[in-house]
Every structure is written in C-alpha cells, then in structure tokens.
C-alpha positions as CSV (number, residue, x, y, z in Angstrom):
1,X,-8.2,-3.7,3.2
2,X,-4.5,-3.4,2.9
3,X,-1.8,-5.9,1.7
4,X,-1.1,-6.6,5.4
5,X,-4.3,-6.9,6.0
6,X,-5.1,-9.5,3.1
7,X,-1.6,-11.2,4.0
8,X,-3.4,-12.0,7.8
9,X,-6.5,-13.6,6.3
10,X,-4.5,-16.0,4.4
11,X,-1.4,-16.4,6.9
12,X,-2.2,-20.3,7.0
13,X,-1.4,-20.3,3.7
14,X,1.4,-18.1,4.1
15,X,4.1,-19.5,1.7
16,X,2.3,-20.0,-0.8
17,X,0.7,-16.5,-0.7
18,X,4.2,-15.0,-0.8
19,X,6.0,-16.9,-3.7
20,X,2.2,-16.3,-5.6
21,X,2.8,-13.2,-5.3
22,X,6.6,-12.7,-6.1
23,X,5.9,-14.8,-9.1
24,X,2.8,-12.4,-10.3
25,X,5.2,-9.5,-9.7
26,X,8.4,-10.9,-11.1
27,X,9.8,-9.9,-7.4
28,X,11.9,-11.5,-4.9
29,X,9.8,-13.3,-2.0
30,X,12.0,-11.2,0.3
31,X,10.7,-8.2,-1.2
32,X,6.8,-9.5,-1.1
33,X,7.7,-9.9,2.9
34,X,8.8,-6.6,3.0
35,X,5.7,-5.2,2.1
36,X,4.1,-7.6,3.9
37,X,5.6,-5.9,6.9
38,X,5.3,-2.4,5.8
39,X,8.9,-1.8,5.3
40,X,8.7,-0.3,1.9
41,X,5.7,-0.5,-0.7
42,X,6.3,-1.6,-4.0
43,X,6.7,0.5,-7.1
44,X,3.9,1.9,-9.2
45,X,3.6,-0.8,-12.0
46,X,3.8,-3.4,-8.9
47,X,1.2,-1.8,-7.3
48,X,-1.1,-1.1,-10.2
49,X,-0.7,-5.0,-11.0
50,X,-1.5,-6.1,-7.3
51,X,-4.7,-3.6,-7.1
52,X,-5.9,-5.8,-10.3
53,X,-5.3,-8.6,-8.9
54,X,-7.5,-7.9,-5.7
55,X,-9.9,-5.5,-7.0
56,X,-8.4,-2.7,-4.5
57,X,-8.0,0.2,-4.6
58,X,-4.2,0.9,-4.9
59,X,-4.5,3.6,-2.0
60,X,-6.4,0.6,-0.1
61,X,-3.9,-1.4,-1.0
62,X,-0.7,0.6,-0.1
63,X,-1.7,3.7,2.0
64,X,0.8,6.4,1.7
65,X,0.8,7.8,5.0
66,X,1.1,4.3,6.5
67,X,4.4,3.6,5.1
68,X,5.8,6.6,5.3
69,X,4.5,7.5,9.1
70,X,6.9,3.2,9.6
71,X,9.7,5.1,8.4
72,X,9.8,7.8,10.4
73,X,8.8,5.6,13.8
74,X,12.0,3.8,12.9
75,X,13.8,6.9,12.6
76,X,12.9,8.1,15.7
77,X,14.2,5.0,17.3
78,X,17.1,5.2,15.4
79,X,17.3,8.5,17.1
80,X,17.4,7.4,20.5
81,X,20.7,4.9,20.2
C-alpha cells in the first residue's frame, strides 16, 4: 500500500492525517501534501521513519518508479506549451 494509497483510506480524517504526519516528520504540512500527491517523495531518514510508522515496506511506501515516471508525465506536458 502506498502513502497515497493510505492517505485515501483515511481522507475523512484528512487534516488531521496530514499535520500527524508533518509533526512525526518535523515537515511542513505542505510538504506531507506533496507527497500525498506524488509530487516529490520525502528524503531517506523521512521515509525510513514513515515505513516504521506503518509497518511498510519503504519501496511500498514510496515506489521509485512511481514518482519518477510523475515527473516525467509533467515534463512531457511541459513539453507541449
């Protein structure tokens, strides 16, 4: 299950998910959305600290190819302008 995918089953409880989790991380609630949305992944230590946190897999967690295949979709649009 991914972090998006853990974000969805608790979206009611949305806020509090996200400040949980910027507090846990010592990160910014904008940054928690952004990798809520797939825009970046968080670094290493952040990641090792989240995959604790839900007994995950960090490669569950934060798939490599997933974010980087984002980055280059929005590239491509980029492209296109």
């Amino acid at each position: 299950m991914t972090f998006q995918e853990i974000y969805q089953d608790v979206k009611s409880q949305a806020n509090t998910f996200i400040e949980d989790i910027a507090k846990l991380t010592h990160r910014s609630k904008a940054a928690v959305r952004k990798w809520i949305a797939g825009e970046c992944a968080p670094d290493m230590n952040v990641q090792e600290k989240l995959s604790q946190y839900f007994n995950r897999p960090i490669e569950e967690l934060f798939p490599p190819k997933e974010c980087s295949q984002r980055k280059n979709e929005r590239r491509e649009e980029g492209d296109g302008d």
